[in-house]
Z-matrix of the N, CA and C atoms (Angstrom, degrees):
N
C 1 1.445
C 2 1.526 1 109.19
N 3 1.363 2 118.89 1 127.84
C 4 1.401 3 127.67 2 164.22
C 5 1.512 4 115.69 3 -48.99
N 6 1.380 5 117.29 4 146.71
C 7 1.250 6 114.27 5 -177.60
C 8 1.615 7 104.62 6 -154.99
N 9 1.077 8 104.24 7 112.67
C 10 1.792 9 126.87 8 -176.70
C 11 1.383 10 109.53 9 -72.50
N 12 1.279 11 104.29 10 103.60
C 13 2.038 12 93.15 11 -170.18
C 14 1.505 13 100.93 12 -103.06
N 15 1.473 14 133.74 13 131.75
C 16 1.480 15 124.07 14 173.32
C 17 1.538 16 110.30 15 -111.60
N 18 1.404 17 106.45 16 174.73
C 19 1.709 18 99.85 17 -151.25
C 20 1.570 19 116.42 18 -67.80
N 21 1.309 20 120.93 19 -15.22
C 22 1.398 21 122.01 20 147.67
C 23 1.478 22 126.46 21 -36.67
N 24 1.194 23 110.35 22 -55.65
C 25 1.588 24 107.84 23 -179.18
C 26 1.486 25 103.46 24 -83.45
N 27 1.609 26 132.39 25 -24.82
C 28 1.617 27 95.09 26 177.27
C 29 1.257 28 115.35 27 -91.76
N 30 1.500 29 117.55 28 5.50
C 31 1.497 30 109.92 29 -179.38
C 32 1.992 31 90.39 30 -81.66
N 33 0.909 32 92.68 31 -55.69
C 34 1.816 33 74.36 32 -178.12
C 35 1.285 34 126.70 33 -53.19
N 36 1.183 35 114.37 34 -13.42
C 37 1.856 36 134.23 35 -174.34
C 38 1.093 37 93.97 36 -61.77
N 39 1.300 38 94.43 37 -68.45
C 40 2.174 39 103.69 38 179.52
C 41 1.572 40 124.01 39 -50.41
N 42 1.576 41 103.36 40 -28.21
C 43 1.554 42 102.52 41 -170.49
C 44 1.346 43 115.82 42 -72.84
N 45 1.477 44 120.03 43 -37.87
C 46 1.555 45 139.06 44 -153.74
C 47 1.328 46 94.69 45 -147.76
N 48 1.465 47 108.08 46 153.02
C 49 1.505 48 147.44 47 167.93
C 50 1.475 49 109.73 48 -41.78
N 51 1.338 50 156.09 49 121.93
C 52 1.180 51 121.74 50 159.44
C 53 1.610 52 111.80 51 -90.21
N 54 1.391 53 115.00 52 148.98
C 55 1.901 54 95.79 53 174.21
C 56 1.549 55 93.19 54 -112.81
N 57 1.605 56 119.80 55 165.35
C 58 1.697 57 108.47 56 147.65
C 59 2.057 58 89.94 57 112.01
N 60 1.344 59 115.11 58 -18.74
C 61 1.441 60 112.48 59 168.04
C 62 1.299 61 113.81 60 -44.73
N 63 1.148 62 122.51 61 -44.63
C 64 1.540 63 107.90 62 -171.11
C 65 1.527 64 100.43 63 -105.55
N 66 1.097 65 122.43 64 41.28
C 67 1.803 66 133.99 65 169.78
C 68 1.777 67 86.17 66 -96.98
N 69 1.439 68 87.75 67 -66.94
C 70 1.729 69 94.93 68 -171.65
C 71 1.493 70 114.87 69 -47.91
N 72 1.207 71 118.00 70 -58.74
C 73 1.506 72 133.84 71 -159.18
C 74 1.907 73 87.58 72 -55.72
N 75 1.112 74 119.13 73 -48.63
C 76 1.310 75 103.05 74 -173.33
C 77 1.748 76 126.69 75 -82.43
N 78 1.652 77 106.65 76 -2.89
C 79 1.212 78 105.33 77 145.45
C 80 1.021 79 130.69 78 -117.43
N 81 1.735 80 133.06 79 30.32
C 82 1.645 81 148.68 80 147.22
C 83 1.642 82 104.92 81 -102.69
N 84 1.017 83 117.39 82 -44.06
C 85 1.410 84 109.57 83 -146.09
C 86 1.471 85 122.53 84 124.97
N 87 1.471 86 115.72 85 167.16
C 88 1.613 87 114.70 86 172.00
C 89 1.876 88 105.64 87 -43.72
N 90 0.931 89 130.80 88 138.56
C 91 1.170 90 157.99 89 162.40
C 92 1.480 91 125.21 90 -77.36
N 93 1.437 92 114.78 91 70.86
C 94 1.799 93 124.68 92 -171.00
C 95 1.657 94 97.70 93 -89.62
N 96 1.301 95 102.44 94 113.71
C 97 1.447 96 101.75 95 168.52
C 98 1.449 97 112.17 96 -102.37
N 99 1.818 98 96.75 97 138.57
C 100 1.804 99 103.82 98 -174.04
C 101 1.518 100 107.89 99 -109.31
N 102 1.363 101 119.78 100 137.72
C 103 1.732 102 111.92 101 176.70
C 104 1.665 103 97.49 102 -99.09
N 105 1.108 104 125.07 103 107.27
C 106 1.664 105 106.73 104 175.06
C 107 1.518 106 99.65 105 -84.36
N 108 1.858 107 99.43 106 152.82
C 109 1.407 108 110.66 107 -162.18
C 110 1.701 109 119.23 108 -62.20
N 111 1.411 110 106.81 109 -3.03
C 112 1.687 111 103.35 110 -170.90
C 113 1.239 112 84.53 111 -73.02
N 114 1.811 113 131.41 112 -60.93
C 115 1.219 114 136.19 113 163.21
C 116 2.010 115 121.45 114 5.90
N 117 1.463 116 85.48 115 -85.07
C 118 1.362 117 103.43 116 159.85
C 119 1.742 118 129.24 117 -42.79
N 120 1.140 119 123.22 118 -26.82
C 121 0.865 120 142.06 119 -170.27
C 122 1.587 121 128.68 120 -81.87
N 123 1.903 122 83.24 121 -48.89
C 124 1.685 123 119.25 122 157.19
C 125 1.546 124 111.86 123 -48.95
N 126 1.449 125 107.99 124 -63.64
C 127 1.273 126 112.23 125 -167.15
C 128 1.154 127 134.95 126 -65.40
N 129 1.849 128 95.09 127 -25.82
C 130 1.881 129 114.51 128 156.74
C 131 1.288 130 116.32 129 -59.39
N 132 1.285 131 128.52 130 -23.00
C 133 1.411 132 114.72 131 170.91
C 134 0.958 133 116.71 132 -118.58
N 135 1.167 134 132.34 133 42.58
C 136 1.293 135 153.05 134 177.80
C 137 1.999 136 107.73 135 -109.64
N 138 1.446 137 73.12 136 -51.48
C 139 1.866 138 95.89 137 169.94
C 140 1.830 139 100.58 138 -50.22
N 141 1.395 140 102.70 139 -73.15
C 142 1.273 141 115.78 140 -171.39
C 143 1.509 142 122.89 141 -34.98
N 144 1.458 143 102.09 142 -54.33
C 145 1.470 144 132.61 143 -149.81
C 146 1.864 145 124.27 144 -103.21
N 147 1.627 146 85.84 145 -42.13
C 148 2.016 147 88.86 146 154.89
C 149 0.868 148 156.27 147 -78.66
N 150 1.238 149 121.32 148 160.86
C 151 1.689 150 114.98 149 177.91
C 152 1.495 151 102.33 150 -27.42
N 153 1.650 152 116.22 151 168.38
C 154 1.178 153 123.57 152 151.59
C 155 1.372 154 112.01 153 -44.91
N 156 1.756 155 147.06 154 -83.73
C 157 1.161 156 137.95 155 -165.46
C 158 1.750 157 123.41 156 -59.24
N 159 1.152 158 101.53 157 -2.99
C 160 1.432 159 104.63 158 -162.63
C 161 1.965 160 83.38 159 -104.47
N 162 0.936 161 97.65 160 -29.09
C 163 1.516 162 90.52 161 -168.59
C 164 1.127 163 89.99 162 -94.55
N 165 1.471 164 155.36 163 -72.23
C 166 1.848 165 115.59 164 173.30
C 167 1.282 166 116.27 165 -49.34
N 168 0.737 167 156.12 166 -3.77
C 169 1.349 168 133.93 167 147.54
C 170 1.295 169 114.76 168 -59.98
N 171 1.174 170 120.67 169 -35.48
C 172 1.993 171 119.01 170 -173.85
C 173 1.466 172 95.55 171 -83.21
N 174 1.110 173 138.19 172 -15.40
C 175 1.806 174 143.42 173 -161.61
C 176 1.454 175 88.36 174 -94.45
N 177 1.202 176 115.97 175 -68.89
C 178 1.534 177 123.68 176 167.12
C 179 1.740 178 113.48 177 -30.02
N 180 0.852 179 109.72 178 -69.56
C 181 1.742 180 137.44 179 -164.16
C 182 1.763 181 87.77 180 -62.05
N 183 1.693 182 127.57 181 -60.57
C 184 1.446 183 104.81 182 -164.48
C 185 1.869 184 102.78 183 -95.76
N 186 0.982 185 132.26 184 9.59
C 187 1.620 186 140.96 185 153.89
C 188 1.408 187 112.84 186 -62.44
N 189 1.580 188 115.76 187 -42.42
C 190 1.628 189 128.73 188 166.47
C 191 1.288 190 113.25 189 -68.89
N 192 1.497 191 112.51 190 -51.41
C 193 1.363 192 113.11 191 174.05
C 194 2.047 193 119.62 192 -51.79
N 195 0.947 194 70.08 193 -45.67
C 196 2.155 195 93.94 194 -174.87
C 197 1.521 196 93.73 195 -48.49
N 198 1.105 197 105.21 196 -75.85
C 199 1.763 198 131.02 197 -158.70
C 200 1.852 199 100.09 198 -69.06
N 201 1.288 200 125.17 199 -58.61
C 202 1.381 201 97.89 200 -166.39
C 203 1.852 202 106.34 201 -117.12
N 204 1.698 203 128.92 202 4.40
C 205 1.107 204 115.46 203 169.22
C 206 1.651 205 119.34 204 -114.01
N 207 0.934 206 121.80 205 -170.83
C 208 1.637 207 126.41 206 -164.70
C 209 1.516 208 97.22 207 -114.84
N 210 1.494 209 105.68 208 119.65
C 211 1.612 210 107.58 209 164.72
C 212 1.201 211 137.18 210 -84.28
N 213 1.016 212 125.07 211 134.48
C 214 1.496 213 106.08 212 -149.37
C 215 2.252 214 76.82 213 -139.21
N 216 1.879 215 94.08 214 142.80
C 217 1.239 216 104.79 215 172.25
C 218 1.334 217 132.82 216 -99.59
N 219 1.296 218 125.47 217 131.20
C 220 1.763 219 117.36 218 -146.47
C 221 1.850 220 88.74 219 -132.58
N 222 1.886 221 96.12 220 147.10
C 223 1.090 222 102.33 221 167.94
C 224 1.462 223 150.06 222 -44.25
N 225 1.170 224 141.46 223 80.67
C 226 1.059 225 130.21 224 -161.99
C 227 1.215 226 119.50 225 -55.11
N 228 1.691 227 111.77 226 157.85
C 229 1.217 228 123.89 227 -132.37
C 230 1.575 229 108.98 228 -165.84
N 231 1.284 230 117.62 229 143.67
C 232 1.621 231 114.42 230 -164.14
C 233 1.838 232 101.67 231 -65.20
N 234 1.038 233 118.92 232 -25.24
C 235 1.501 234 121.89 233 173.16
C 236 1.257 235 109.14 234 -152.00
N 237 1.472 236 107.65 235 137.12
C 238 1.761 237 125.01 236 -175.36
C 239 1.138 238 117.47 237 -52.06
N 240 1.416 239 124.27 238 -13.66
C 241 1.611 240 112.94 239 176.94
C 242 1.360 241 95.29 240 -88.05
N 243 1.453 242 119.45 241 -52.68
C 244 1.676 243 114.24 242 170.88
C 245 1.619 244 123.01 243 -14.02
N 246 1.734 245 101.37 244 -51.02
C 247 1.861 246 110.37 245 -173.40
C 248 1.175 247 91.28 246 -82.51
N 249 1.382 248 158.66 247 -29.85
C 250 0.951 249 167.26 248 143.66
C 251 1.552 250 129.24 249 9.59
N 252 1.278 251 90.98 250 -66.89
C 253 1.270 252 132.13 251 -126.33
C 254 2.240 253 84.01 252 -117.45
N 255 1.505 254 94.57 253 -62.18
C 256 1.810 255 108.44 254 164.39
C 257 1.651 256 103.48 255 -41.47
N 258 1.357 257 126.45 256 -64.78
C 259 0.942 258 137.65 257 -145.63
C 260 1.508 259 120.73 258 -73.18
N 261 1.581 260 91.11 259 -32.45
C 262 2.110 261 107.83 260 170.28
C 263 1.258 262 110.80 261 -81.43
N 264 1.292 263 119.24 262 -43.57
C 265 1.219 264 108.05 263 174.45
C 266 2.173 265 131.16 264 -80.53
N 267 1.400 266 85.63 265 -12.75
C 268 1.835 267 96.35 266 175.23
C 269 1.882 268 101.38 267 -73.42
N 270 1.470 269 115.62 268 -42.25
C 271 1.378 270 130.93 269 179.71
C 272 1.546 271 124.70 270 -102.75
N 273 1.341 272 101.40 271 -3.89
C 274 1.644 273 112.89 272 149.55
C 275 1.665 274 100.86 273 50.31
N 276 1.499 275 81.42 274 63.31
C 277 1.802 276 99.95 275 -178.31
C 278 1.881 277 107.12 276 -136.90
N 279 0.815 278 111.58 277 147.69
C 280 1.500 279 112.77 278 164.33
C 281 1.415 280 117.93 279 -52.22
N 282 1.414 281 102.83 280 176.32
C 283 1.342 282 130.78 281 166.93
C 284 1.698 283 124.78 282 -147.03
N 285 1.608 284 102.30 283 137.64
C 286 1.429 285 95.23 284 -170.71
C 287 1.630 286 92.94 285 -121.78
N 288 1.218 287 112.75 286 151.14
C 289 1.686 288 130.65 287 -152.65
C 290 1.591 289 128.36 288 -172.65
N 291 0.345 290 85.73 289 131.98
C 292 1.754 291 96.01 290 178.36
C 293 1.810 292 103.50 291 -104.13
N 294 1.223 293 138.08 292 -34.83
C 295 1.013 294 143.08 293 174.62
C 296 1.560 295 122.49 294 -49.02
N 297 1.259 296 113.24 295 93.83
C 298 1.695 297 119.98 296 -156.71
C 299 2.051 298 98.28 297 -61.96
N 300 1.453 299 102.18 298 -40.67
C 301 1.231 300 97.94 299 -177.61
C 302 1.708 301 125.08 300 -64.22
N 303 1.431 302 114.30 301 -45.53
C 304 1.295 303 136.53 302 146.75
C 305 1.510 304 115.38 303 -39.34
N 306 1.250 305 126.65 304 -22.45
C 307 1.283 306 115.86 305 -162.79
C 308 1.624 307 97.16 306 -115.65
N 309 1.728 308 115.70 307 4.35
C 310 1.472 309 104.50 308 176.62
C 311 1.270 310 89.31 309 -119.70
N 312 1.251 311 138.19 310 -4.12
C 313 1.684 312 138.51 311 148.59
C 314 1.772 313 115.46 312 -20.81
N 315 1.661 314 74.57 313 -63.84
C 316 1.792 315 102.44 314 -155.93
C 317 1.588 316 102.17 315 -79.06
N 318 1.307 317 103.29 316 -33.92
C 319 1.658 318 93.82 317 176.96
C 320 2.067 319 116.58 318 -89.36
N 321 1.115 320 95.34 319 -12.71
C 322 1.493 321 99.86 320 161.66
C 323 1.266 322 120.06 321 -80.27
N 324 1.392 323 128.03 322 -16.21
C 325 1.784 324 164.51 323 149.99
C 326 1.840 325 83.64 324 -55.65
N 327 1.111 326 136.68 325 -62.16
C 328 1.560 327 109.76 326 -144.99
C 329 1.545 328 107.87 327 98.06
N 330 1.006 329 131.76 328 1.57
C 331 1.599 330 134.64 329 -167.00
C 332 1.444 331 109.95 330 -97.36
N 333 1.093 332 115.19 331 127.55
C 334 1.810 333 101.36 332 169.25
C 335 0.802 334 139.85 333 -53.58
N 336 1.709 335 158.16 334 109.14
C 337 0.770 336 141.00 335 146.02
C 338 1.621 337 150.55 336 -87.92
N 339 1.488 338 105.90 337 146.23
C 340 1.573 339 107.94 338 -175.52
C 341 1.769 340 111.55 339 -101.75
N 342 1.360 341 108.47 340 158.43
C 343 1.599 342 101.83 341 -153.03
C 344 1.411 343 90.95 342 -145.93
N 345 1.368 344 130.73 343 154.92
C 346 1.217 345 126.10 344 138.29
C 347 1.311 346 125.01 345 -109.83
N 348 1.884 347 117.40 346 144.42
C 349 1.499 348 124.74 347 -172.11
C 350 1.448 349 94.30 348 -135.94
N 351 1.051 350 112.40 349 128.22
C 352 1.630 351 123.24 350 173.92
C 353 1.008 352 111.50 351 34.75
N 354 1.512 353 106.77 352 67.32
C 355 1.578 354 122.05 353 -178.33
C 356 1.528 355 121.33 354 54.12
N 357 1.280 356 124.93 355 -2.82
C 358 0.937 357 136.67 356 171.28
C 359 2.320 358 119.67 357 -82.93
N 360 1.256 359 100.22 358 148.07
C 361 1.192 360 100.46 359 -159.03
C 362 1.843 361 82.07 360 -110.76
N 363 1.675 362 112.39 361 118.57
C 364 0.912 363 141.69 362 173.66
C 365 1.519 364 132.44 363 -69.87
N 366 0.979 365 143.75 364 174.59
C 367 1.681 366 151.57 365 137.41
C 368 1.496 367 102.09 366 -108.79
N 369 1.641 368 131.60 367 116.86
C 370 1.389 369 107.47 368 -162.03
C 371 1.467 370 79.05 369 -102.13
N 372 1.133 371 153.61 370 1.95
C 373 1.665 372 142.56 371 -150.41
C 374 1.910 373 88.06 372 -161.12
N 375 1.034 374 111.87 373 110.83
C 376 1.899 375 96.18 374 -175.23
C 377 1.604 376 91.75 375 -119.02
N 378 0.608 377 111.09 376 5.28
C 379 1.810 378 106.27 377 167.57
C 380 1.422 379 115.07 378 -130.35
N 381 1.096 380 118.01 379 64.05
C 382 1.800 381 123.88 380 172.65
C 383 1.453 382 102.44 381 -46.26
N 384 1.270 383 118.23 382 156.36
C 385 1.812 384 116.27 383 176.57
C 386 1.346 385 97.87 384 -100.89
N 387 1.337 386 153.97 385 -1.13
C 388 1.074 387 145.63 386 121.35
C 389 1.143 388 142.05 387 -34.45
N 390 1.452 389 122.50 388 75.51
C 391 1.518 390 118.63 389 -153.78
C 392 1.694 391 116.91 390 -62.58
N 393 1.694 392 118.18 391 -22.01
C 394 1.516 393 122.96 392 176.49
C 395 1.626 394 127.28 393 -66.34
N 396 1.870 395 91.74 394 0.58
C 397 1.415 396 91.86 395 175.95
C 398 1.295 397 135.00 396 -93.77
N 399 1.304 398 101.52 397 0.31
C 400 1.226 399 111.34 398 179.42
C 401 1.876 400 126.05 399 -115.43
């Protein structure tokens, strides 16, 4: 299963451990995580532009992104959760987020979402009414 990660969830990716990945993976499937480039984009100026810790963390966060996920290019959009948000539901893929506001977007969308709770990697919505998403 595709999985739309936005810069919320890989800056925390980098910060902490996740446990509970292969809880999920065996009730979704392999677990393909996508950085779309606005993503990428974010995290470059994040690098640039933040505090010291906030900006290793985004250096951290798009080195992970670079090296082990697939970038994938998404419509632009007056705000990044907007392309976001277009992009899971046109390709009927998840999203992983930490963004509480973003994350009642996507489930008012019908879209899956993935969450983290005490380091743990979530299903925050486990019954989408879309049955092809799973």
């Amino acid at each position: 299963m595709d999985i739309l990660c936005d810069t919320s969830f890989l800056m925390v990716l980098v910060s902490k451990p996740i446990k509970q990945v292969d809880k999920i993976e065996s009730q979704l499937g392999r677990l393909d995580f996508l950085v779309p480039d606005i993503v990428k984009d974010e995290l470059e100026r994040l690098v640039e532009k933040a505090g010291p810790k906030r900006s290793t963390l985004a250096k951290t966060a798009l080195e992970l992104a670079q090296a082990k996920f697939k970038m994938v290019k998404v419509a632009k959009a007056q705000h990044v959760d907007d392309s976001i948000i277009d992009y899971a539901i046109k390709h009927k893929c998840a999203v992983a987020t930490i963004d509480t506001n973003l994350r009642r977007r996507l489930i008012a969308s019908d879209v899956l979402v993935l969450t983290l709770s005490k380091d743990r990697l979530i299903v925050a919505n486990p019954k989408p009414k879309q049955k092809n998403q799973i």
